[in-house]
C-alpha positions in Angstrom: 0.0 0.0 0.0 1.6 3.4 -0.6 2.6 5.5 2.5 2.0 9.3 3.4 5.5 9.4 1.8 5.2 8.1 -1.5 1.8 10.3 -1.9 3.8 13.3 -1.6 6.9 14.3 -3.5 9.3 11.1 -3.5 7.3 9.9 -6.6 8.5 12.7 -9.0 11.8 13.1 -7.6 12.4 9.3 -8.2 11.1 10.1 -11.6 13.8 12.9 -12.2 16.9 10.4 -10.8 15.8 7.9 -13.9 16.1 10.4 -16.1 19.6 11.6 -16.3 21.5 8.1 -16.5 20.0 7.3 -19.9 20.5 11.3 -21.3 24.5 11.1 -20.2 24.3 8.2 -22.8 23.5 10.4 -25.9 22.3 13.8 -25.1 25.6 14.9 -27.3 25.6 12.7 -30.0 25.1 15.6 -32.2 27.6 17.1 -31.6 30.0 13.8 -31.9 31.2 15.0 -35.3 32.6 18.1 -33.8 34.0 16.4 -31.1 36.1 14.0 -32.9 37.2 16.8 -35.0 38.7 18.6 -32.2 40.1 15.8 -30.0 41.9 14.9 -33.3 40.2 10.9 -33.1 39.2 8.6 -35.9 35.2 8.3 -35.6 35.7 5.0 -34.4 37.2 5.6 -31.5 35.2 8.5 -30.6 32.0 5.7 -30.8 33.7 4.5 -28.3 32.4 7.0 -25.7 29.2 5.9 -25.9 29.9 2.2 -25.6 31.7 3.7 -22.2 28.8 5.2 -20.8 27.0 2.0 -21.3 29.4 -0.1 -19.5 29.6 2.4 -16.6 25.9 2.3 -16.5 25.1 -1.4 -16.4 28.2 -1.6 -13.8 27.3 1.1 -11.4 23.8 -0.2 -11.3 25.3 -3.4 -10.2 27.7 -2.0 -7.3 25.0 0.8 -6.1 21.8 -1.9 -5.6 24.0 -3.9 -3.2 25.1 -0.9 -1.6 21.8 0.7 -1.0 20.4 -2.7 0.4 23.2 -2.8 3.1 23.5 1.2 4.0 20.3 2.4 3.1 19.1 4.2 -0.5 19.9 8.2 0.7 23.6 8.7 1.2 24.6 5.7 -2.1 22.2 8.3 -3.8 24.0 11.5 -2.5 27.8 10.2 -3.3 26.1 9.1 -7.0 25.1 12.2 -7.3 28.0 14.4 -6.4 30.2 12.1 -8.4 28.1 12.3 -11.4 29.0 16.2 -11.3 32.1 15.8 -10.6 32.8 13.4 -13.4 30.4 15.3 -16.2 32.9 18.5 -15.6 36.1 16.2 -16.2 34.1 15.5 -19.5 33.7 19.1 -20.5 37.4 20.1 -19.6 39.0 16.4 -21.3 42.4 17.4 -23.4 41.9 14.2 -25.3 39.9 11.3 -26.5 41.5 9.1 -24.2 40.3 11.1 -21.2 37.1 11.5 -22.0 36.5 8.0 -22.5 37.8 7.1 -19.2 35.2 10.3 -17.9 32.4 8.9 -19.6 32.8 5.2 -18.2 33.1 6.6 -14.3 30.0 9.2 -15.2 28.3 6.1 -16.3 29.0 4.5 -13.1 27.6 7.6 -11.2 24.5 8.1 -13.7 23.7 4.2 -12.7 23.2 5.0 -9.1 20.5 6.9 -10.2 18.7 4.6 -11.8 18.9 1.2 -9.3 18.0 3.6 -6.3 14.4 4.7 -8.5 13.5 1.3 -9.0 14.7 0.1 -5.2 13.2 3.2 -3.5 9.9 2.7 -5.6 9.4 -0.8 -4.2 10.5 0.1 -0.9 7.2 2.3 -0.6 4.7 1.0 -3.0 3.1 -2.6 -2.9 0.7 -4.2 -5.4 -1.2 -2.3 -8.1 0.6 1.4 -7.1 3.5 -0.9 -7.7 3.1 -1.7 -11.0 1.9 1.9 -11.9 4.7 3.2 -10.9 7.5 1.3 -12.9 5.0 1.7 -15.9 5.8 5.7 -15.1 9.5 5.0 -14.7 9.5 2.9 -18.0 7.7 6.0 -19.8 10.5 8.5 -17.9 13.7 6.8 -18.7 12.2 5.4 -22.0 11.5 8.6 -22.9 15.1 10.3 -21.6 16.9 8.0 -24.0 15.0 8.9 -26.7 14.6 12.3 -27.1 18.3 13.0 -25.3 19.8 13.0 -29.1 17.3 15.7 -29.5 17.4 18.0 -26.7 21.4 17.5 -27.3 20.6 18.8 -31.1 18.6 22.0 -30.0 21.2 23.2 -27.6 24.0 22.2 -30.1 22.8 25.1 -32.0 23.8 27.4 -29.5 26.9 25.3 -27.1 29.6 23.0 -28.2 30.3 19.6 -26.8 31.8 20.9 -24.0 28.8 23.0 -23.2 26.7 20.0 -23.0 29.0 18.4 -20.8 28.9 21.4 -18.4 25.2 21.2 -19.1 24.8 17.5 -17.9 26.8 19.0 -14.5 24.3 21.1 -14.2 21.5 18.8 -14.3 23.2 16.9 -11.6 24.0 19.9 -9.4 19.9 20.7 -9.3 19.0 16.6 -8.7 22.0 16.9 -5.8 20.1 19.9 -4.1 16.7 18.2 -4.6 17.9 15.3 -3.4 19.7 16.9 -0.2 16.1 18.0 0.7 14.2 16.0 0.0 14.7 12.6 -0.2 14.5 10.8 2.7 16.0 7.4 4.1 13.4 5.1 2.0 14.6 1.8 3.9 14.7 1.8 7.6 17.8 0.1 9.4 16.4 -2.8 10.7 15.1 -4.1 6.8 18.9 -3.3 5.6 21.0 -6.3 4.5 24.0 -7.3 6.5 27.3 -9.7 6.0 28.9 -7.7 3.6 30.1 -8.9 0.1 29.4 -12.5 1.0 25.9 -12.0 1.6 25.8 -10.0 -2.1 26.7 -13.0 -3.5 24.2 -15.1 -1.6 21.6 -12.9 -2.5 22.5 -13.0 -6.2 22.5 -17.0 -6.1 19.2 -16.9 -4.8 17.9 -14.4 -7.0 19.2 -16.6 -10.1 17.7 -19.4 -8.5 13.8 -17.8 -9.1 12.6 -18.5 -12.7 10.2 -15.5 -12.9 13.3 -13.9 -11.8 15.5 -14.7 -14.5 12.4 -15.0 -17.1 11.8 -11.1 -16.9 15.8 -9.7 -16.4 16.2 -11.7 -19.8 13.5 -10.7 -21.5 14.8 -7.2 -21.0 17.7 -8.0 -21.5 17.1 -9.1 -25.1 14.1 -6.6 -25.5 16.6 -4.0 -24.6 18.7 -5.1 -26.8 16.3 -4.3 -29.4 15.8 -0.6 -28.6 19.5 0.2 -28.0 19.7 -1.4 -31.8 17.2 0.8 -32.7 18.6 3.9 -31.0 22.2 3.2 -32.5 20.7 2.5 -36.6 17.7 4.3 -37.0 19.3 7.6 -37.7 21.6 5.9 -40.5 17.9 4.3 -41.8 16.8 7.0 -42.0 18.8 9.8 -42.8 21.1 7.7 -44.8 19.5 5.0 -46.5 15.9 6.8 -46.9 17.5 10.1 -47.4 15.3 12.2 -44.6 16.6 15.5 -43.7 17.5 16.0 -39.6 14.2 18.1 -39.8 12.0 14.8 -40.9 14.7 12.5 -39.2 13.8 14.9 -35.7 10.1 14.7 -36.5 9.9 10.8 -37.3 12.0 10.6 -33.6 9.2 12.5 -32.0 6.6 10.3 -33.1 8.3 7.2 -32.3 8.8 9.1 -28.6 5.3 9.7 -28.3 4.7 5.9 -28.9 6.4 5.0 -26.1 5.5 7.3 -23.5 2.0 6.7 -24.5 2.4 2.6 -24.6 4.5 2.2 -20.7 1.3 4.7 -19.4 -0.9 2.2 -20.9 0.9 -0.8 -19.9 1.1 0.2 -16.0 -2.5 0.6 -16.2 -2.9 -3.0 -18.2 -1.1 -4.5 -15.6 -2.4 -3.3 -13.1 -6.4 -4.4 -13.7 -5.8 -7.2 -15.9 -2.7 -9.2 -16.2 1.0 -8.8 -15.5 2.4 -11.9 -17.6 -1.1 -11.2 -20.3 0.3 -7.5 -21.0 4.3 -8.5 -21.0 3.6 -11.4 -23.7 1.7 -8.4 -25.4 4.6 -6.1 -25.6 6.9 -9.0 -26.5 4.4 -9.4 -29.6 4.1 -5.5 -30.6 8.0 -5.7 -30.5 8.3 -8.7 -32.6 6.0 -6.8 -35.6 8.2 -4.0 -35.5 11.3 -5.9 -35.6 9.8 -8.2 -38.5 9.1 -5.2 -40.4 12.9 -4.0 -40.1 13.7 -7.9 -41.4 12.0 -7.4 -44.4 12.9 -3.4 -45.1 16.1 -5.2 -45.2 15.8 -8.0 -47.4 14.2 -6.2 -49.9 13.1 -2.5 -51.2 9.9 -1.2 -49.2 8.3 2.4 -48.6 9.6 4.4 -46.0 5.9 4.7 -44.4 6.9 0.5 -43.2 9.9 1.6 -41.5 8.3 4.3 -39.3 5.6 1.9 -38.6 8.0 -0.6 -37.8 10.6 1.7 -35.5 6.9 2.8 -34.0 6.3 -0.7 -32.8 9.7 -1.6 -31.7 9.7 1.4 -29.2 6.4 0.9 -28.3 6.1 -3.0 -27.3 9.4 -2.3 -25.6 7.5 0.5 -23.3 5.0 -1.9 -23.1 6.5 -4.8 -21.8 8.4 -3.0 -19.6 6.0 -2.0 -16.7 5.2 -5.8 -16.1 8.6 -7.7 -16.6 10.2 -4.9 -13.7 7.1 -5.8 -11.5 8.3 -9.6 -12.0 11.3 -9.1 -11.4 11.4 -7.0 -7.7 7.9 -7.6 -6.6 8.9 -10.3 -4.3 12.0 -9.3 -3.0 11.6 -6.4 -0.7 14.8 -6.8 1.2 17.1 -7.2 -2.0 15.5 -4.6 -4.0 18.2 -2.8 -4.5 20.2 -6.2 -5.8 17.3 -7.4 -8.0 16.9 -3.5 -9.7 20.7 -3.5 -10.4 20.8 -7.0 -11.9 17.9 -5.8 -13.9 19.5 -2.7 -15.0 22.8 -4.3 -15.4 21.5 -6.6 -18.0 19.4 -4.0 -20.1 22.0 -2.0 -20.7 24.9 -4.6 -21.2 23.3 -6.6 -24.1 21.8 -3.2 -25.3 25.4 -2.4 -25.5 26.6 -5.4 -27.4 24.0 -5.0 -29.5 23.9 -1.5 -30.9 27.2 -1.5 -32.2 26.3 -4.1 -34.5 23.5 -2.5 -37.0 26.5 -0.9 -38.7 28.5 -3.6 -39.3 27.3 -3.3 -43.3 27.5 0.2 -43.6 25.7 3.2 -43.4 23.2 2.5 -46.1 22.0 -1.1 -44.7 19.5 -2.0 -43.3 19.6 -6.0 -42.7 21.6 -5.3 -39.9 19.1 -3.2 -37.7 16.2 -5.8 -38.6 18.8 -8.9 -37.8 19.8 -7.7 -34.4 16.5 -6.9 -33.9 14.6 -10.0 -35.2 17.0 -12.2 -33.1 16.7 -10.2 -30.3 13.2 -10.8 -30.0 13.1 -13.7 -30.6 15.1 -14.4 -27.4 13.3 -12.3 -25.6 10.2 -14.2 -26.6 11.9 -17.5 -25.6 13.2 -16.3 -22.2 9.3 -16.0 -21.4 9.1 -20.2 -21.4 10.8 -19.9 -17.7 7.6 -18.3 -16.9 5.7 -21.1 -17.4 4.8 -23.7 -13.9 7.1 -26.3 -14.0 5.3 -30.1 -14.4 5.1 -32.2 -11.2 5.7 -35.5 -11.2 3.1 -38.0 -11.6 2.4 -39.3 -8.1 3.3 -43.5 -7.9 
């Protein structure tokens, strides 16, 4: 049930930390041309940076659940935080390419904190349906920050350099700091904390491996994240490149595909929530697998653009919507190792999303068989990894 604290302003503030993990991740890919340019880097290199700030992500989630279980969510969150803006400033003010990849995997790291503490704060005051509404509002939020970070970073590109929107990153963590420093409070009392140090991490983490529906819905993120990171990384190559949009279409085709998923993890909390975890999560899974069958055949052979938008549409929106309910799975039933379970979770959706988005480009800029491979595949295993959650058959009684 919620709590006279969730009702009042933890919700949104919980909101705001899941934002600004996913925006570090590409809120200046616009300006990644310029960047390279000045560092003096080849462009592969310079890729690299993102693939960083994934790593640094899905690791930092990993550390900071464990660490929030055992000394509570507020003072992991604060040191996150403080090194987040510590760390976005070394970005701004790196001499070389070397530097600011190093910068960008320990910002990654601090951006993760923000993330596992959302979902492991969320569970420590909500319970049942308020639960599931809420990660459905979280999916939306961070959903939503990865997405349109490319183009908030375009719009202020106009006007800063890549430095600026470094500096402007820093800033964005100096105001979640000060909010944060007010008001969020100690979400998980002493006497629910985890004790025994590193050994029982690794107890917990056997245990949480153990649990089928566990594993059934980090997977399926897993592999359904792997989807939209592909999508993220190849869509603007699609698009621009192959279907020759300008950045004004390209921005515009974005937008919609934005809308689709903020609109799809609002409805999917609420599906959830009054008619069927598993029933809405095998729906998302389905929505995903259209779009991602649509890429498959854009790729194998010559189709109107009107398919791929349709297609990007559904892959971002069945993500969204599958979302909501796999989370619920997933840390529903552990109160006392939320914090482990959410960064496990996390850890996964952003690991294989970054092994897989390097890979739609692997033909060239032009193609794309890659972006509906990666895809196609990746649903498909997300699709499979939903088999755990079936009941396992007893054994005849003799």
């Amino acid at each position: 049930m919620e709590t006279p604290l969730a009702r009042r302003s933890l919700p949104v503030l919980l909101l705001l930390l899941t934002v600004f993990g996913p925006i570090s991740m590409d809120l200046y890919l616009p300006a990644l041309p310029a960047l390279t340019d000045e560092l003096g880097s080849a462009a592969s290199v310079a890729q690299l940076t993102v693939t960083a700030c994934l790593i640094g992500l899905a690791v930092g989630q990993l550390l900071a659940g464990p660490l929030s279980d055992r000394f509570g969510r507020r003072w992991v969150l604060l040191v996150g935080v403080a090194a987040y803006i510590a760390t976005s400033v070394l970005c701004a003010v790196s001499p070389t390419i070397e530097t600011l990849i190093t910068a960008r995997v320990v910002q990654g790291l601090a951006g993760g904190v923000g993330i596992v503490i959302a979902s492991a704060a969320g569970r420590d005051v909500y319970s049942g349906s308020a639960l599931i509404r809420f990660y459905g509002r979280l999916t939306v939020v961070g959903g939503f920050a990865a997405i349109v970070g490319p183009l908030v970073g375009g719009m202020l590109n106009t006007i800063i350099d890549w430095r600026g929107l470094f500096l402007f990153l820093a800033v964005i963590g100096a105001v979640l700091l000060l909010i944060t420093t007010v008001w969020f409070p100690e979400t998980l009392p002493p006497g629910q904390r985890s004790s025994g140090g590193f050994a029982r991490t690794l107890r917990d983490v056997r245990h949480l491996l153990a649990d089928r529906r566990f594993v059934a819905a980090v997977l399926n993120q897993g592999f359904l994240y792997a989807a939209l990171f592909a999508y993220l990384a190849g869509s603007t190559y699609v698009l621009q490149e192959a279907y020759g949009l300008s950045p004004q279409w390209y921005a515009a085709a974005f937008g919609l595909n934005s809308a689709g998923h903020v609109m799809a993890g609002f409805f999917a909390g609420h599906a959830a929530a009054r008619w069927s975890v598993t029933g809405t999560l095998v729906v998302g899974v389905a929505i995903t697998a259209v779009g991602a069958g649509g890429l498959l055949v854009a790729g194998a052979m010559p189709v109107p653009l009107w398919v791929v938008i349709i297609s990007l549409f559904a892959l971002s929106s069945g993500v969204a919507t599958a979302s909501p309910s796999a989370t619920t799975i997933a840390l529903a039933d552990y109160p006392t190792m939320a914090g482990t379970a959410s960064s496990l979770l996390g850890t996964v959706r952003f690991g294989f999303g970054g092994i897989a988005a390097p890979l739609v480009g692997v033909a060239g800029a032009t193609s794309i068989l890659p972006l509906g491979l990666v895809t196609t595949i990746s649903v498909a295993l997300a699709a499979a990894s939903l088999l755990l959650l079936l009941p396992t058959r007893l054994p005849a009684p003799r």
